[in-house]
C-alpha positions as CSV (number, residue, x, y, z in Angstrom):
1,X,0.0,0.0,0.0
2,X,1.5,3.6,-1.1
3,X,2.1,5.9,1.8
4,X,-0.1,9.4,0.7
5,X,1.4,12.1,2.9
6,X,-0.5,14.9,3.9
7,X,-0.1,17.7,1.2
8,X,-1.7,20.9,2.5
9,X,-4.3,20.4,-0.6
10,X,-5.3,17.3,1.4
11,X,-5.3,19.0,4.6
12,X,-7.8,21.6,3.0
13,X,-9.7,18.9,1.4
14,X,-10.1,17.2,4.4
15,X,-11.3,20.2,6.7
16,X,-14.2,21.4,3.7
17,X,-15.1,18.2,3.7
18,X,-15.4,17.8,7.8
19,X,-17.4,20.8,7.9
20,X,-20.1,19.9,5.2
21,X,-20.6,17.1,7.4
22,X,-21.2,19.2,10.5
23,X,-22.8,21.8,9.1
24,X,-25.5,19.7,7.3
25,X,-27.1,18.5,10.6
26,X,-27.1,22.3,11.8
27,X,-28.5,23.5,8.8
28,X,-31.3,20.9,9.6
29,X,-31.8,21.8,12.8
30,X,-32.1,25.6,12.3
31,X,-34.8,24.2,9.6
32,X,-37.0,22.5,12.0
33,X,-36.5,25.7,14.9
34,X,-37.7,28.3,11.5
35,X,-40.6,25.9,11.4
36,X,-41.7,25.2,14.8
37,X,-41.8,28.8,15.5
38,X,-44.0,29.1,12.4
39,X,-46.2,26.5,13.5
40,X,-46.6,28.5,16.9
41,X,-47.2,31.3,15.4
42,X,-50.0,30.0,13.1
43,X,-51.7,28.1,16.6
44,X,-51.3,32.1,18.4
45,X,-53.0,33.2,15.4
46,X,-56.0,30.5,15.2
47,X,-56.7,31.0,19.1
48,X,-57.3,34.8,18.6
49,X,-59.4,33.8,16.1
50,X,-61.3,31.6,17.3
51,X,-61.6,34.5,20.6
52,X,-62.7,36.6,18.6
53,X,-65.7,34.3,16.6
54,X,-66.8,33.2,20.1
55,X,-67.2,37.1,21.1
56,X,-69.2,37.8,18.2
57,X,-71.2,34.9,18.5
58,X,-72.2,36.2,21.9
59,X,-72.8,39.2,20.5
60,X,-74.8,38.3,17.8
61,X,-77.1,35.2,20.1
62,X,-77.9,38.4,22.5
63,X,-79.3,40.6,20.2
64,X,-81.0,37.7,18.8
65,X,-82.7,36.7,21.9
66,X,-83.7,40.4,22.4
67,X,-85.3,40.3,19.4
68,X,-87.0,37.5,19.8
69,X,-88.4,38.2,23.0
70,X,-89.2,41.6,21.7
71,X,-91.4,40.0,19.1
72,X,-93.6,38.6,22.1
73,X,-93.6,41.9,23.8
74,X,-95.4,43.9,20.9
75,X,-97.6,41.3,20.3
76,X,-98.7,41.2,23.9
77,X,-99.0,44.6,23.7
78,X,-101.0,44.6,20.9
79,X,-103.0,42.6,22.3
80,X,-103.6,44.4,25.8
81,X,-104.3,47.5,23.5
82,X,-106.9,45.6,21.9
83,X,-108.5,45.2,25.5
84,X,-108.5,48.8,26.3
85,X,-110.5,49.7,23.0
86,X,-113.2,47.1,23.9
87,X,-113.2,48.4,27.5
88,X,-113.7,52.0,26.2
89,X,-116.2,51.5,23.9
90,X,-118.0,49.2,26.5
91,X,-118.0,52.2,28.5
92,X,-118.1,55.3,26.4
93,X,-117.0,58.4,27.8
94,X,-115.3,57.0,31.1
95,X,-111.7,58.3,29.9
96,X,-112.8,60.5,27.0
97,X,-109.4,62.6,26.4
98,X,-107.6,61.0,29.0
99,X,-104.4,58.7,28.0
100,X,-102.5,60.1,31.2
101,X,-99.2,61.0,31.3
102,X,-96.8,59.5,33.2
103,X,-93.7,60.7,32.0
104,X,-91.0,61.5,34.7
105,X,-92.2,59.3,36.9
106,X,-89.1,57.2,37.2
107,X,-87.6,57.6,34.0
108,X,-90.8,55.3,32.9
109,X,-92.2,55.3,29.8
110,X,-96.1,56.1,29.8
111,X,-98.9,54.2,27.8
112,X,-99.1,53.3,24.1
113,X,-101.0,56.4,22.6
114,X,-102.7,54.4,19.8
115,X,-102.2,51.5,16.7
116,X,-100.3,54.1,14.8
117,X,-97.3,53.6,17.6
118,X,-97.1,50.1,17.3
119,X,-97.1,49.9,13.7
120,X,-94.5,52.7,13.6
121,X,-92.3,50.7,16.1
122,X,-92.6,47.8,14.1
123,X,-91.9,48.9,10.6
124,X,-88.1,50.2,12.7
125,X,-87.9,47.0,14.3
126,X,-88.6,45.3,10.9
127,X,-85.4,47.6,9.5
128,X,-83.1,45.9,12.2
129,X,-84.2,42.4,11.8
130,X,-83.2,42.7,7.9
131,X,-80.0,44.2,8.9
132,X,-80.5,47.4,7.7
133,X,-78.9,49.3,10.5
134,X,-78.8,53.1,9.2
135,X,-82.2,53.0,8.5
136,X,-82.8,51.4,11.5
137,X,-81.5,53.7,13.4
138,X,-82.6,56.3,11.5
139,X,-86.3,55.3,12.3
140,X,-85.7,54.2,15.4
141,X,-84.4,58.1,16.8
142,X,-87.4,59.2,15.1
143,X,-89.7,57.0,17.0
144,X,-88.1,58.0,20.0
145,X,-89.0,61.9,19.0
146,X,-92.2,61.2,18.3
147,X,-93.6,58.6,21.5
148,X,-90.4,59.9,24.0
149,X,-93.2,58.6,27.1
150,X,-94.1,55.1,24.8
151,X,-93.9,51.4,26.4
152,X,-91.5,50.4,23.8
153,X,-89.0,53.7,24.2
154,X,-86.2,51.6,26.1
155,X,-86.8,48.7,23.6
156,X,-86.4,51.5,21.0
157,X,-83.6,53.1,22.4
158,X,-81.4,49.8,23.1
159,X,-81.9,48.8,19.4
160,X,-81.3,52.5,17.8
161,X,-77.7,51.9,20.0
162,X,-77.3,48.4,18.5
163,X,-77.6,49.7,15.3
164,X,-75.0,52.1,15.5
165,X,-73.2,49.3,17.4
166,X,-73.8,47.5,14.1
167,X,-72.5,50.4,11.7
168,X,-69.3,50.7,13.9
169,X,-70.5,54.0,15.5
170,X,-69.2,52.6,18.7
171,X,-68.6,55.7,20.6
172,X,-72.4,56.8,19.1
173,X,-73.8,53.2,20.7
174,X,-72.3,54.1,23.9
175,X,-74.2,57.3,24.2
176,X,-77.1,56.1,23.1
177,X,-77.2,53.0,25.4
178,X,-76.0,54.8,28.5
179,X,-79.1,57.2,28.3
180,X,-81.2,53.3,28.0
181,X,-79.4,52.3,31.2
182,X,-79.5,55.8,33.3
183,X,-83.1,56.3,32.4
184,X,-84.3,52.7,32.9
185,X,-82.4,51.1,35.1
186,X,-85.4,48.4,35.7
187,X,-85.9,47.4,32.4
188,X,-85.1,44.2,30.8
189,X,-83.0,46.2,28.7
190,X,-80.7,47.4,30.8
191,X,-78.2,44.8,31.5
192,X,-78.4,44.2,27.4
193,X,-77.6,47.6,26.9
194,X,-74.7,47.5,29.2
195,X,-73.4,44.3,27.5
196,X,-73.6,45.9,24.8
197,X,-71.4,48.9,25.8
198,X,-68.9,46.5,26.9
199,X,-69.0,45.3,23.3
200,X,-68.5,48.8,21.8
201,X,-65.3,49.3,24.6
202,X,-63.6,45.9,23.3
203,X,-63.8,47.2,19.8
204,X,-62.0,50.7,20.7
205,X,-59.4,48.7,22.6
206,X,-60.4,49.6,26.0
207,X,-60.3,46.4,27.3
208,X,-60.2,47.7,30.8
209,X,-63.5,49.9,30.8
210,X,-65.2,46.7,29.0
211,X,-64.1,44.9,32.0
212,X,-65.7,47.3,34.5
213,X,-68.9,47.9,32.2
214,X,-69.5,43.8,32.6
215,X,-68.3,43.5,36.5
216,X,-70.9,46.3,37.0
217,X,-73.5,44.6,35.0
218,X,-73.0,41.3,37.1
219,X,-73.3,42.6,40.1
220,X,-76.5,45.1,39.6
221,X,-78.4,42.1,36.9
222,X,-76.9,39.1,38.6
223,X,-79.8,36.8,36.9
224,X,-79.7,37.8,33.5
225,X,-78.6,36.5,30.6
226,X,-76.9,39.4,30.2
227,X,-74.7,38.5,32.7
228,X,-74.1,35.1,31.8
229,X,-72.9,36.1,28.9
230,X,-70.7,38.9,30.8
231,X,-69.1,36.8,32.9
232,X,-68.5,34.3,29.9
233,X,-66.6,37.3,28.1
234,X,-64.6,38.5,31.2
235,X,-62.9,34.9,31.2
236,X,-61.5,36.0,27.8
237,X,-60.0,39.2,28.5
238,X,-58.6,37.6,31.4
C-alpha cells in the first residue's frame, strides 16, 4: 500500500469536507426551529381567532334573543291594546281625552298612545331584523321623537344603540345605550344595553372599561342573561 502524505491540498480537502458534514445537521436543525416557531405562530393566530368568533357569537345570540323576546312583547301589547279599546267602547265616555301621562315618573315610559305607535315601532324594528342598521336607526331616533313617554322607548332606544353598534358608530352606541341604562335602570334592557357597551369598549381597545362595564353589569343584573354572557366574556380578557 502507497504511503499518501498529507499535502496541505489534502489537509484543505479534508477540513471542507469535515465541515459539510457538520454543518448539514445544523443547517437541519435551524430548519426545523424556523418551522416550529412558524407553526406557533399559526396556533397564536387561530386562538385569537377563534376568541374573537366566540365574542361575536355572543354578540350576535344576544341581540337575537332580544329580538326574539321583543317579538312577544309587541304582540302582547298589541294585544292588551286591543282590551283597552273594547273596554272604552264598552264604557263610552269613562276616559274621553284622557291617556294620562306619566312621564318623569321614574324615567318610565307612559302608555301606548294608539295603533299608529305600534305599527310605527314595528316597521323600525322590521329595519333591524333585515340588517338594515342606518335606516334602523334612522327610524328608530325618530320613534323616539315622536312617542319619547311610549312602552316600547327603552326597547327603541337599546336597538337604535345596536344599530349604530352594528354600523361601527361605537362611541355613538355608547351614548345612546348609556341614556337606556341611566333612564331605565329596571328594564329588561338594561343589562343588554350595558353588554352591549362593553362590546363597543372591546372594539375601541379599552379592554379595561369593557371589563368594568360587565363587573358592574354582574353585580347590579346578577340573573340575567346578560350577565351570563358577561361573565363568559370576562374569562377572555382575562
Amino acid at each position: 500500500m502507497r504511503n499518501r502524505a498529507l499535502t496541505p491540498r489534502r489537509v484543505a480537502l479534508i477540513a471542507s469536507l469535515t465541515c459539510a458534514v457538520v454543518a448539514a445537521p445544523a443547517a437541519h436543525a435551524f430548519a426545523d426551529d424556523e418551522a416550529r416557531n412558524a407553526i406557533l405562530q399559526l396556533r397564536q393566530q387561530l386562538d385569537q381567532s377563534q376568541q374573537q368568533q366566540v365574542q361575536l357569537y355572543n354578540q350576535i345570540q344576544s341581540l337575537q334573543d332580544r329580538v326574539d323576546k321583543l317579538t312577544g312583547e309587541v304582540q302582547e301589547l298589541q294585544h292588551s291594546q286591543q282590551r283597552q279599546q273594547q273596554q272604552q267602547q264598552q264604557q263610552p265616555g269613562a276616559n274621553n281625552g284622557q291617556q294620562g301621562d306619566t312621564s318623569g315618573q321614574s324615567g318610565q315610559p307612559g302608555p301606548l298612545a294608539d295603533q299608529q305607535e305600534v305599527n310605527t315601532y314595528n316597521n323600525a324594528i322590521d329595519l333591524f331584523r333585515k340588517g338594515q342598521y342606518k335606516k334602523a336607526a334612522d327610524s328608530l331616533s325618530a320613534f323616539v321623537a315622536l312617542y319619547p313617554n311610549s312602552q316600547m322607548a327603552p326597547a327603541a332606544r337599546f336597538f337604535q344603540g345596536s344599530s349604530r353598534y352594528a354600523l361601527k358608530d361605537y362611541k355613538g352606541a355608547i351614548s345612546t345605550l348609556e341614556g337606556v341604562v341611566h333612564d331605565y335602570p329596571n328594564d329588561p334592557h338594561a343589562a343588554d344595553a350595558m353588554l352591549v357597551i362593553a362590546g363597543c369598549q372591546i372594539e375601541l381597545n379599552n379592554r379595561n372599561a369593557a371589563k368594568a362595564t360587565m363587573q358592574k353589569l354582574i353585580s347590579q343584573y346578577p340573573n340575567t342573561q346578560a350577565a351570563t354572557s358577561a361573565k363568559s366574556r370576562l374569562k377572555l380578557l382575562q
